[in-house]
PALOBA-672450 format. One line per field, with one value per residue: residue in one letter; z, x, y of N, C-alpha, C in turn. Coordinates in Angstrom, 1 decimal. Layout:
residues N
code <- [A ...] $
n_Z <- [Z ...] $
n_X <- [X ...] $
n_Y <- [Y ...] $
ca_Z <- [Z ...] $
ca_X <- [X ...] $
ca_Y <- [Y ...] $
c_Z <- [Z ...] $
c_X <- [X ...] $
c_Y <- [Y ...] $
end
This chain:
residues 65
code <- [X X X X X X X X X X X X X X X X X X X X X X X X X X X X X X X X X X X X X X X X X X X X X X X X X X X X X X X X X X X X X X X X X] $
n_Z <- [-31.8 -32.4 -32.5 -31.4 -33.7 -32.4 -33.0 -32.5 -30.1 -28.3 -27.3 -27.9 -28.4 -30.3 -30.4 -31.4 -30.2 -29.0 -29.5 -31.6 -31.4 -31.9 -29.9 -28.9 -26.9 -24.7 -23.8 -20.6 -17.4 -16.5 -14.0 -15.7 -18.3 -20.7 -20.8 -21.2 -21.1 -20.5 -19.1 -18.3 -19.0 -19.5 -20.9 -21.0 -21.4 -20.9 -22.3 -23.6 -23.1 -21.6 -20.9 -21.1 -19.3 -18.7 -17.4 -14.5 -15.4 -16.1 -19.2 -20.0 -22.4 -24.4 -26.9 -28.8 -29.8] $
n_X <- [-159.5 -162.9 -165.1 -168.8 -171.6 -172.6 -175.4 -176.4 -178.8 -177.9 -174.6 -171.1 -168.0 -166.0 -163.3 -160.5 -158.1 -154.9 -154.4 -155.9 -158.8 -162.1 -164.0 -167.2 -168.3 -170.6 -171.5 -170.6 -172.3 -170.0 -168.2 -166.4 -165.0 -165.1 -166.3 -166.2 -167.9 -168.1 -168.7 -165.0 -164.1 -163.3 -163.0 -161.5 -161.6 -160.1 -159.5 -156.5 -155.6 -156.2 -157.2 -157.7 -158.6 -158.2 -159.9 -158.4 -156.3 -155.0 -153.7 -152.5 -152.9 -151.2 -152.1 -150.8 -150.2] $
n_Y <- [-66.6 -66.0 -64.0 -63.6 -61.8 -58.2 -58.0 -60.3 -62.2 -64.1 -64.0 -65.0 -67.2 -68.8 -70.9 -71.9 -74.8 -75.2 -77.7 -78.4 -78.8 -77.0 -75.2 -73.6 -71.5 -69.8 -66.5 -65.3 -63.9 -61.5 -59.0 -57.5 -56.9 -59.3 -62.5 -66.3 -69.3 -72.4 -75.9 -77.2 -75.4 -71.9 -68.5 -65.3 -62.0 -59.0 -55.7 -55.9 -57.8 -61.7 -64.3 -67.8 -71.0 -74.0 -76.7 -75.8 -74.9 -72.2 -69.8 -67.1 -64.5 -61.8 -58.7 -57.5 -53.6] $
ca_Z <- [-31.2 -32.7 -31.1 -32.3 -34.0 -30.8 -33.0 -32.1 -28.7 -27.4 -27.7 -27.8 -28.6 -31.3 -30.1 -31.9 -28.9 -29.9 -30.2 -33.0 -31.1 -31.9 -28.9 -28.6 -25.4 -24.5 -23.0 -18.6 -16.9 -15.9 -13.8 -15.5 -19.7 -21.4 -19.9 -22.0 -20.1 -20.7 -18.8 -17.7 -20.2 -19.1 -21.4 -20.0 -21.8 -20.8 -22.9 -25.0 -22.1 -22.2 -19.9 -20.9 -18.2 -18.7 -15.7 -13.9 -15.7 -17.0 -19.7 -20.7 -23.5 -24.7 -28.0 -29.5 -30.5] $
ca_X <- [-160.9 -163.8 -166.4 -170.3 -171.5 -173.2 -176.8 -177.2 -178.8 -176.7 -172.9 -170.8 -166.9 -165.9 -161.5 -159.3 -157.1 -153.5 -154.4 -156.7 -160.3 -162.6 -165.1 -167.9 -168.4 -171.1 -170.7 -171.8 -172.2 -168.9 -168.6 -165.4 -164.5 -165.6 -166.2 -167.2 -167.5 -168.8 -168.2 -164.5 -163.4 -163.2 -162.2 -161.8 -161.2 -160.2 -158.8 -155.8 -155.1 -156.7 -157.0 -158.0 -158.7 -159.2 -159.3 -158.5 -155.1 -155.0 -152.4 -152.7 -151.8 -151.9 -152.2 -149.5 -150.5] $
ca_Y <- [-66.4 -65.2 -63.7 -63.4 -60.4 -57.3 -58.0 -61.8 -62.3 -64.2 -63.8 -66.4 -67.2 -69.6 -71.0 -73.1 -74.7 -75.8 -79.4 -78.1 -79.2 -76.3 -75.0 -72.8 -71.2 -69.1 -65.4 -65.3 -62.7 -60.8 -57.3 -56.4 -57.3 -60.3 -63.9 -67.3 -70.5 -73.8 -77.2 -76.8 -74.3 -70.5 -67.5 -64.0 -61.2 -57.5 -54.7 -56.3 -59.2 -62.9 -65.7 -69.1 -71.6 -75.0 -77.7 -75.1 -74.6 -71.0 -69.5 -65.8 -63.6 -59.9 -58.5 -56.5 -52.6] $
c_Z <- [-32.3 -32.6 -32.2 -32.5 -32.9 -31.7 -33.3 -30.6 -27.8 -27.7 -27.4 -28.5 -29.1 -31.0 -30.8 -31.0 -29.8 -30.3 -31.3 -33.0 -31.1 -31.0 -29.4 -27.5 -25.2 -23.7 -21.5 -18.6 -16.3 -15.3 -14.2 -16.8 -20.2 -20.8 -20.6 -21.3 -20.6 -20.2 -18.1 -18.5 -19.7 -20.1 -21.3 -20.8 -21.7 -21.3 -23.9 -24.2 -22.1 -21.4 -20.5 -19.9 -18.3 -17.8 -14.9 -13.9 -16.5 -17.9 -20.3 -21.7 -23.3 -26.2 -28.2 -30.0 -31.9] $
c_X <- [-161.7 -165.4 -168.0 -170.8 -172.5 -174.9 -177.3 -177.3 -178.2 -175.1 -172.4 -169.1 -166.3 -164.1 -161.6 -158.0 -156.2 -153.4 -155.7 -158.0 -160.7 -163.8 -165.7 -168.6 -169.3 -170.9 -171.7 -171.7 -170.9 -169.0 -167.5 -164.6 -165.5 -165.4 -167.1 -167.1 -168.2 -168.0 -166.7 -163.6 -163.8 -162.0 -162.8 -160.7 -161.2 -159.4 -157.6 -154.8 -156.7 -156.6 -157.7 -157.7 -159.2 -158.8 -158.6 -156.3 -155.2 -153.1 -153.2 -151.6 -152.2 -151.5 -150.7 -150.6 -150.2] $
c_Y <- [-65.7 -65.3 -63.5 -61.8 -59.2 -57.8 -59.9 -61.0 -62.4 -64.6 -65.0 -66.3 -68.7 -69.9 -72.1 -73.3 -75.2 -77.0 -79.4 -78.2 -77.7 -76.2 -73.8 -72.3 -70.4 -67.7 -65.6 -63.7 -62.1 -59.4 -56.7 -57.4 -58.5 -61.9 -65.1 -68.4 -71.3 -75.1 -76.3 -75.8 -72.8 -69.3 -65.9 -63.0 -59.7 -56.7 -55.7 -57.6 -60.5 -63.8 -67.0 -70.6 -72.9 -76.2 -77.5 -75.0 -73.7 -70.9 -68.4 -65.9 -62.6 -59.9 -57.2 -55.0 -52.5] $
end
């Protein structure tokens, strides 16, 4: 992932899925981390956990310290 820099307007999240198609998802509104959606694509990010959601088949991760 990689995310757009805090001085654009609007934020936005650049994936590379495992079948190698590149999206760009725009950020919604969320009350709790980071949330980019578009069409049936959903990515939700809080603290060093991850959900990606697409046709309404999710697979998390977490980041290593």
């Amino acid at each position: 992932a990689r995310f757009s820099s805090p001085d654009q307007p609007d934020g936005f999240v650049d994936l590379t899925l495992a079948d190698g198609k590149a999206v760009t998802l725009p950020q919604a509104v969320s009350a709790d981390g980071g949330r980019y959606t578009k069409d049936d694509i959903e990515f939700w990010i809080k603290g060093n956990g991850a959900t990606l959601t697409i046709a309404g088949k999710a697979t998390t991760c977490e980041t290593k310290d």
